[in-house]
C-alpha positions as CSV (number, residue, x, y, z in Angstrom):
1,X,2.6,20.2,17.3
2,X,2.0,19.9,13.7
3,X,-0.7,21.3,11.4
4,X,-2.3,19.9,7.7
5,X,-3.4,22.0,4.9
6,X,-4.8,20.8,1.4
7,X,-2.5,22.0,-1.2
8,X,-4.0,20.4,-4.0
9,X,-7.8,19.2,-5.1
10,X,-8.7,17.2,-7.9
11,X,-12.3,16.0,-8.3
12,X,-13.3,12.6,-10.1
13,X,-16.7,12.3,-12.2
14,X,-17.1,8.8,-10.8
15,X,-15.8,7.4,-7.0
16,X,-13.1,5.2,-6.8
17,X,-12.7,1.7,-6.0
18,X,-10.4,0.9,-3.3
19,X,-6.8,0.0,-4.0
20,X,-6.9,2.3,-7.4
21,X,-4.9,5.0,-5.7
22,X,-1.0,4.3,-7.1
23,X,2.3,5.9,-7.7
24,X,4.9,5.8,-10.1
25,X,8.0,7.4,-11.2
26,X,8.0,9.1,-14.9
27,X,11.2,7.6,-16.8
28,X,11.6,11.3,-18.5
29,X,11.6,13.8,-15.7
30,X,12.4,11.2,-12.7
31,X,9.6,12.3,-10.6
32,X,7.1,10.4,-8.7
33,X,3.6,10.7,-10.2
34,X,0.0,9.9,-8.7
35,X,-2.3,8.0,-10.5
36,X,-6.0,7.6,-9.4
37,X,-8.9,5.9,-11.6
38,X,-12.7,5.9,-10.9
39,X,-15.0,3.0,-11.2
40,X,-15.8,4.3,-14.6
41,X,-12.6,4.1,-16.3
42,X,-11.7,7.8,-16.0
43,X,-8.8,8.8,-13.9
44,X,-6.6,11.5,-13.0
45,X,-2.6,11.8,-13.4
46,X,-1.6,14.6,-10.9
47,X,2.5,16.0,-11.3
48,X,4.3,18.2,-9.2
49,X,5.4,21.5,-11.5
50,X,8.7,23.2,-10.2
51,X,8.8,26.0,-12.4
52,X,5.3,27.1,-11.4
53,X,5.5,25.6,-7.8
54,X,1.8,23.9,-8.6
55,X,0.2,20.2,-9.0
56,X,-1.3,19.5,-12.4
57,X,-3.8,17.1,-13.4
58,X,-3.9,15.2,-16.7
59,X,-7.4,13.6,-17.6
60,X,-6.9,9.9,-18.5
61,X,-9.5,7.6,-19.8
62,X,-9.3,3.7,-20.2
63,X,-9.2,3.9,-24.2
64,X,-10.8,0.2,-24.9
65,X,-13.0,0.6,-21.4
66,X,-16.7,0.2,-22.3
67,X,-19.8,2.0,-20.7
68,X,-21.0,-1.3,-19.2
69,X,-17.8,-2.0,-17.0
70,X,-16.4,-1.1,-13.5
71,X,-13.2,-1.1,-12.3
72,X,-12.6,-3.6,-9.4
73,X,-8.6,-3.0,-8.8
74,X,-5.5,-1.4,-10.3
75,X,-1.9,-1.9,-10.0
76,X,1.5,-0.5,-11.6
77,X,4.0,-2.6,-13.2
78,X,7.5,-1.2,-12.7
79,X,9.8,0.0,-15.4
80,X,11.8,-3.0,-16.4
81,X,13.5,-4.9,-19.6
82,X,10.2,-5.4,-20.9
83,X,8.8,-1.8,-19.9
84,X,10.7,1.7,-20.9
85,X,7.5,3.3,-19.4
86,X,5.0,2.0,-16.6
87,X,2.3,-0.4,-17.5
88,X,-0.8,-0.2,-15.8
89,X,-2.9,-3.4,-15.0
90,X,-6.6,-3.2,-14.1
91,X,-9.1,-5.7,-13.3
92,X,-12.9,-5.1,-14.1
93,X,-16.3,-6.5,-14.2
94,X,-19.1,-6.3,-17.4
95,X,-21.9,-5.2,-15.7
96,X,-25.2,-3.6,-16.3
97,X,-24.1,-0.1,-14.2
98,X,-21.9,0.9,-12.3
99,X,-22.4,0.1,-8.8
100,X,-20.4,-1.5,-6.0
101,X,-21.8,-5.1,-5.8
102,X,-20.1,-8.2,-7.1
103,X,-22.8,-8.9,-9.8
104,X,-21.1,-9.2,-13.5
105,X,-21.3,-11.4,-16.0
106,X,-17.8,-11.8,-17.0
107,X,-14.2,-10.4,-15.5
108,X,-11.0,-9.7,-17.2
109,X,-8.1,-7.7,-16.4
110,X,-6.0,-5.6,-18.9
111,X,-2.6,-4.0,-19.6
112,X,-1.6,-1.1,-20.8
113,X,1.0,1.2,-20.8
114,X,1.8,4.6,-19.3
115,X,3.6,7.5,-22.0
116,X,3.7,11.0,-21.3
117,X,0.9,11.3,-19.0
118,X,-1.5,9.5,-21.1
119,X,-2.4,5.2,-21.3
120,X,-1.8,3.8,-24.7
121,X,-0.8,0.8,-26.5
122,X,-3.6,-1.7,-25.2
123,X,-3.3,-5.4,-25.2
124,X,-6.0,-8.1,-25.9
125,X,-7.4,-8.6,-22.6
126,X,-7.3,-11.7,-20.2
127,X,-10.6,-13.2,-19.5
128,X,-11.2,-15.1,-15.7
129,X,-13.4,-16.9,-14.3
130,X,-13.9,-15.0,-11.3
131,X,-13.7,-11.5,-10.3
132,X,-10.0,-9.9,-9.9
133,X,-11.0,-7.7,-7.0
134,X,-6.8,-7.5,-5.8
135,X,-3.5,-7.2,-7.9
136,X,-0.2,-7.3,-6.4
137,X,3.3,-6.9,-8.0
138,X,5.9,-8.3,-6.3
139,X,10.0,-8.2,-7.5
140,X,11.6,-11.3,-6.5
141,X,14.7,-13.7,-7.2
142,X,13.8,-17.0,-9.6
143,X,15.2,-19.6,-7.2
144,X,16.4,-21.5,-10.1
145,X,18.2,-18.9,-12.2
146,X,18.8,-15.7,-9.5
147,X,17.3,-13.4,-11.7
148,X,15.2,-10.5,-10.7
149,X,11.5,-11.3,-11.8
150,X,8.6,-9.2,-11.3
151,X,5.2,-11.0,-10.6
152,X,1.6,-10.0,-11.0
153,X,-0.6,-11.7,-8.4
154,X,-4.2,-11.8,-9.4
155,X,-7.2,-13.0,-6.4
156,X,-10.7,-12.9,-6.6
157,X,-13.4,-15.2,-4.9
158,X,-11.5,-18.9,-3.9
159,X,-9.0,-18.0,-6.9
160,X,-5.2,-16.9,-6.9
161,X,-3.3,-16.6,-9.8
162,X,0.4,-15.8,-10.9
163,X,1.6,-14.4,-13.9
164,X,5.2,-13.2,-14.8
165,X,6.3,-11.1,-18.1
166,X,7.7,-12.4,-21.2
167,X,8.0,-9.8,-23.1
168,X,6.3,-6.2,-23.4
169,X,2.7,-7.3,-24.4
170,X,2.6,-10.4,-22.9
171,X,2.1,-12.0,-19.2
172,X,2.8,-15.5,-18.6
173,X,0.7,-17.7,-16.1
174,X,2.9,-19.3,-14.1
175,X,0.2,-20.1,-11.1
176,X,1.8,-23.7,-11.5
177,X,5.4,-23.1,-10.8
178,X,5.1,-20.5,-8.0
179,X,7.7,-22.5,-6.1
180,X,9.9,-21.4,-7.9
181,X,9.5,-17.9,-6.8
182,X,6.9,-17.4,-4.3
183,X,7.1,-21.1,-2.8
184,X,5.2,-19.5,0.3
185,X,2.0,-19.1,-1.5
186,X,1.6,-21.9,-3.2
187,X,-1.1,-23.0,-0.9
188,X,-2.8,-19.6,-0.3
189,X,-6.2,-19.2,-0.6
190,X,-7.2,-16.6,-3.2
191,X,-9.8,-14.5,-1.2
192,X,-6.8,-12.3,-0.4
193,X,-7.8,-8.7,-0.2
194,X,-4.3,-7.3,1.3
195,X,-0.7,-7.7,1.3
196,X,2.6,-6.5,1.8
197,X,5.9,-7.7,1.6
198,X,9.4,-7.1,2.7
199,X,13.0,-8.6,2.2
200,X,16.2,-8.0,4.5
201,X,18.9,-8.8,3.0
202,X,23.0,-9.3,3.8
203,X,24.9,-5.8,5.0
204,X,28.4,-7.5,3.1
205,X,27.4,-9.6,0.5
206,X,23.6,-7.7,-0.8
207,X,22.0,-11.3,-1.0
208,X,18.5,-12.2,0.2
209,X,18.8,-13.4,3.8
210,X,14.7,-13.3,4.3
211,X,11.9,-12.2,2.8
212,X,8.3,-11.6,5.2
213,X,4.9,-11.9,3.5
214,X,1.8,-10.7,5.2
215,X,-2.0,-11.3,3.6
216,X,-5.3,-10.2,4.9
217,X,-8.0,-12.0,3.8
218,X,-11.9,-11.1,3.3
219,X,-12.7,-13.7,5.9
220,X,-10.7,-12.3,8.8
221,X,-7.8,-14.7,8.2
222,X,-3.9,-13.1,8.6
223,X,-2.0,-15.1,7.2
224,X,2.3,-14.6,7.9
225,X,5.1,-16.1,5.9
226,X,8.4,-16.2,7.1
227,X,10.9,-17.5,5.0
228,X,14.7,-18.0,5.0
229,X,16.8,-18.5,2.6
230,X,19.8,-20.5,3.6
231,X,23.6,-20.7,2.2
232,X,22.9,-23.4,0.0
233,X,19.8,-21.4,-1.7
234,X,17.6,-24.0,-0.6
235,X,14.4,-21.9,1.7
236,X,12.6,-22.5,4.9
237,X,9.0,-21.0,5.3
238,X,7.2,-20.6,8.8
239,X,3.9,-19.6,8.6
240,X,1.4,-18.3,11.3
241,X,-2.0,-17.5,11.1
242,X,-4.6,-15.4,13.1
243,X,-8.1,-14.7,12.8
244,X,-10.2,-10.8,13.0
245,X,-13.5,-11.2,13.0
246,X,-14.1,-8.9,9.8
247,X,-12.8,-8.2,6.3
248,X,-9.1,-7.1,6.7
249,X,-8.4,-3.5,4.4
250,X,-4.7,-3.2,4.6
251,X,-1.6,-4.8,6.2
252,X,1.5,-3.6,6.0
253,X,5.4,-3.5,7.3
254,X,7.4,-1.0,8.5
255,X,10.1,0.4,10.6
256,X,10.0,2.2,14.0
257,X,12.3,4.5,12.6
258,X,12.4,6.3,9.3
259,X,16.3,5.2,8.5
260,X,16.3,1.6,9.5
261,X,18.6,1.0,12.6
262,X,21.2,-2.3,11.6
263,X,19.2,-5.3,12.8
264,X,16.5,-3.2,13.6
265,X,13.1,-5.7,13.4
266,X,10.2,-4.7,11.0
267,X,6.2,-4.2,13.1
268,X,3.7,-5.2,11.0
269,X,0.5,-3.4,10.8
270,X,-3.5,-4.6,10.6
271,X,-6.3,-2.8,9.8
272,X,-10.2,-4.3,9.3
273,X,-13.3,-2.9,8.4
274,X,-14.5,-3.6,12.5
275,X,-11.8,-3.7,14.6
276,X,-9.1,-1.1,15.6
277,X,-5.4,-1.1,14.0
278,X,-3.0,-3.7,15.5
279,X,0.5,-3.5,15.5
280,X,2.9,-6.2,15.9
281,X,6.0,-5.3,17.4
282,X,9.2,-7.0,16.3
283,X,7.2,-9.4,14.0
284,X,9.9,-11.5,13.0
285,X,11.3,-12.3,16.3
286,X,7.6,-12.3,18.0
287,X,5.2,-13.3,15.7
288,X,2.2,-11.9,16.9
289,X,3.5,-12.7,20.7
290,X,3.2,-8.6,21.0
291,X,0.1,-7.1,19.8
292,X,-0.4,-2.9,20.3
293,X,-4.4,-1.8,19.5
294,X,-4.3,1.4,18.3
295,X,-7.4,2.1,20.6
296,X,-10.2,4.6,19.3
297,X,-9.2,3.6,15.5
298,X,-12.2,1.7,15.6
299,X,-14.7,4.8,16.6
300,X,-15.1,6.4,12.5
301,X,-16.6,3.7,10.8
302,X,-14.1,0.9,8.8
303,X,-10.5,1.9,8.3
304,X,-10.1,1.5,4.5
305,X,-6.7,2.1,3.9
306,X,-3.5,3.1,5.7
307,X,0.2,4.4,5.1
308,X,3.3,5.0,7.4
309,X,5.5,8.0,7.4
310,X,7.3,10.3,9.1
311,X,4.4,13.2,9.9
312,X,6.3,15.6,12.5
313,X,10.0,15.0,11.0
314,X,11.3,13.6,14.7
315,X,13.0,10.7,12.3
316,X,9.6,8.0,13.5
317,X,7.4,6.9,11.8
318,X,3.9,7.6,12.3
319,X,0.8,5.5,11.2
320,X,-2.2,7.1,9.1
321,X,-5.2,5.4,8.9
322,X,-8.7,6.8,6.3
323,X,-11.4,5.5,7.1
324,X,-15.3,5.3,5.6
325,X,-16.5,8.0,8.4
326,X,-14.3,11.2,7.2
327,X,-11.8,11.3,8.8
328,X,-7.9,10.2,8.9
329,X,-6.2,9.3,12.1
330,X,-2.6,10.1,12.7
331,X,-0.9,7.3,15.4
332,X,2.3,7.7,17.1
333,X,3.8,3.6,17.2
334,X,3.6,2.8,20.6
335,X,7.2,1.5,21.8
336,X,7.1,2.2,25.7
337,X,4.7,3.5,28.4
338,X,2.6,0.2,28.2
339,X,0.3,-2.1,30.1
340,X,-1.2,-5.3,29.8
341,X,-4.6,-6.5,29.4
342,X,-4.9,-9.4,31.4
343,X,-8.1,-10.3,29.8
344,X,-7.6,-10.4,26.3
345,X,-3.5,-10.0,26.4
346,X,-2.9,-7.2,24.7
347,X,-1.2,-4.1,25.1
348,X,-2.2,-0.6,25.2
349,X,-0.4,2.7,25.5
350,X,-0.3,3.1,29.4
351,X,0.3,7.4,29.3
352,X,-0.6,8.9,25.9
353,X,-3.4,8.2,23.7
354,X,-2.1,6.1,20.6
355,X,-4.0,9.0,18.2
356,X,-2.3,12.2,18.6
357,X,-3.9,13.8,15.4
358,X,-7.8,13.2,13.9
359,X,-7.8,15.1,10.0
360,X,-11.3,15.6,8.7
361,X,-12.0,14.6,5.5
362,X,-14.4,16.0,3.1
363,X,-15.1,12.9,2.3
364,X,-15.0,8.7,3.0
365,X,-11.3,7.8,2.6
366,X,-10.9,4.8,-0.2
367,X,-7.1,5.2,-0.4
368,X,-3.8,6.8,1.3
369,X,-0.1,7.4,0.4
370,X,2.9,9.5,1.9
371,X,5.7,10.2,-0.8
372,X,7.4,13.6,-1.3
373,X,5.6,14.8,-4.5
374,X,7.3,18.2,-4.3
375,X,10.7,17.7,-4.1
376,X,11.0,19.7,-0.8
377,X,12.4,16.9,1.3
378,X,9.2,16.7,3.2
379,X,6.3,13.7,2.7
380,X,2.8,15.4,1.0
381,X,0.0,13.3,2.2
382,X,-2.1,11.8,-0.9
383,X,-5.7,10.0,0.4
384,X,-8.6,9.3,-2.0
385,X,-11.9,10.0,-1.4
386,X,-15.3,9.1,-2.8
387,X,-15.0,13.1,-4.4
388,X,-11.3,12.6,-6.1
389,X,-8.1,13.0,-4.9
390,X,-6.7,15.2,-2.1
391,X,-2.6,16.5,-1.6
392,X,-2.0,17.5,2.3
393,X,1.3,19.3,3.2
394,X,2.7,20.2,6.4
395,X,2.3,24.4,7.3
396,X,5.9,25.5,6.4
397,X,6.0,27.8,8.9
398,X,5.6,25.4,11.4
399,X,8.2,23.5,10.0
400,X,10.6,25.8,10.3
401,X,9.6,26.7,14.0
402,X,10.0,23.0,15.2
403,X,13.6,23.0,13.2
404,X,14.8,25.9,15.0
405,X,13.2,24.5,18.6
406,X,14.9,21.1,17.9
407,X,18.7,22.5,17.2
408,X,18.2,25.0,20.0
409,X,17.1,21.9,22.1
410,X,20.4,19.7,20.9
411,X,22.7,22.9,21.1
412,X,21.7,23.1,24.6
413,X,21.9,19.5,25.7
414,X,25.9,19.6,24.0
415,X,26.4,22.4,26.3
């Protein structure tokens, strides 16, 4: 059906942690960038050439990062009033190594910014009091003023924490009035180790009709917020809860299709270290009435990370998943041909296996991303792995065969 070949490998001195693999868009040239950093501070920045048809990596360093740290997260800040260039935020641990335990005797997290392919212009760093193991930006609406804000979420341990910029070297904690933004997790706990978020809002009028929050936590817990915001501005928040029985890597909303259908109803996706993918169909009408296992998911070790895109270009999204045992699963999203378990109440793909595609890895997957780095209208596939950072494309040729079957296919069926 479809074939993978690496394009594009870039090796790292030190592994990366998980959730340091990140995108951005460069303000000069427009295009979308990867950014990967290893445990030690050192990273990569890998660009898509036109001109010479290649990927080229820039060597980046932490400039103020010191021999006894480790990175524990990374996230990008978006170009905004306060930003004519991508900030970068990272949280790390003083240690006496490197290594992949919790042990450190302090944690901070830092900010600095992103300019022609390099990090400069550091700030004074934050201290905390516990380990910032998970950063978050979300872009939402100040329910007071309307304005577009964008907010850093910081968790680690028992501890969740909010800031919001001020101004281009400064974030503001505004943990204490999260209601006015966020007011669904105000009461979250801060072991969160996931999250996603997605808003729907009005076809006519553009404003925010609801806004769905999903967060894994390190205990097993899923938490879901669903929260409406009604004429009068004023919101109302239903939240759900289920438990896995293991840490839970990645959760995450999408479409069936790649273009959105009008009123078409987001799934949400679950992955833990134990247990195999879940998909819950329709989540904002069902809840998680209709659960899909993505059986055999379960069978490489933990999934670590996962993405959605559309793989074979048939307009539906596919889900990837890496995982710790080398390899990279490839899903269709089960819609019909299922059956329930009367047992456990699930549902399963009745006729096709849920896996259609199983891409070895050189090594364990820590990260995973879909975007079209090469401007050829086509998704690359990004995933990090313990050895640095991998590009997948389809085979062109390919391509171009399943193109020509498909319009032969609809010519046919016009006729």
């Amino acid at each position: 059906m479809f074939s993978l070949k690496e394009i594009f490998f870039q090796p790292l001195k030190c592994q990366p942690n998980i959730n340091t693999l990140h995108t951005y868009r460069n303000p000069v040239t427009g295009n979308q960038e990867i950014f990967l950093i290893g445990l030690d501070g050192l990273g990569i920045i890998v660009e898509y050439l036109q001109k010479t048809n290649e990927c080229k990596a820039y060597s980046v360093s932490l400039q103020d990062f010191q021999a006894d740290c480790r990175i524990l997260s990374v996230e990008i800040l978006p170009t905004t009033k306060y930003n004519t260039t991508p900030a970068l935020i990272y949280g790390y641990a003083k240690t006496t190594g490197i290594s992949n335990s919790d042990d450190g005797t302090s944690f901070c997290f830092d900010r600095v910014q992103i300019v022609d392919n390099t990090i400069k212009s550091s700030v004074q760093n934050r201290s905390l009091t516990f380990a910032p193991k998970f950063l978050k930006t979300i872009i939402t609406k100040n329910l007071t003023t309307n304005d577009n804000e964008v907010i850093l979420v910081v968790a680690g341990g028992e501890k969740l924490v909010f800031f919001s910029e001020k101004n281009e070297r400064v974030l503001q904690d505004i943990t204490k009035i999260i209601d006015l933004y966020l007011p669904e997790l105000s009461h979250t706990s801060g072991n969160v180790c996931a999250m996603d978020i997605v808003t729907i809002s009005d076809l006519e009028t553009n404003q925010l009709k609801q806004r769905l929050i999903a967060c894994g936590h390190s205990n097993g817990l899923l938490d879901l917020y669903i929260t409406d915001v009604q004429p009068d501005g004023t919101v109302k928040i239903v939240h759900k809860t289920r438990e896995f029985d293991s840490f839970i890597s990645s959760v995450k909303f999408f479409y069936h299709n790649k273009k959105p259908l009008n009123d078409e109803q987001p799934h949400l996706l679950v992955t833990s270290s134990l247990e195999p993918a879940v998909i819950y169909r329709n989540v904002t009408l069902n809840i998680f009435a209709d659960p899909v296992v993505l059986s055999g998911t379960e069978t490489q070790d933990c999934i670590t990370s996962s993405c959605v895109c559309d793989i074979d270009l048939d307009g539906k999204n596919e889900v990837l998943l890496g995982t710790f045992g080398k390899y990279c699963f490839i899903c269709r999203v089960p819609i019909d041909s299922r059956k329930t378990d009367p047992v456990e109440g699930l549902t399963f793909v009745g006729e096709t296996f849920p896996v259609c595609r199983a891409l070895s890895l050189a090594a364990s997957a820590y990260g995973i991303l879909a975007f079209d780095l090469t401007n050829d209208g086509l998704d690359e596939i990004i995933i990090a792995t313990t050895k640095g950072l991998h590009v997948y494309q389809l085979e062109l040729d390919e391509v171009v065969k399943l193109i020509e079957t498909r319009l032969e296919k609809k010519k046919l069926e016009q006729n």
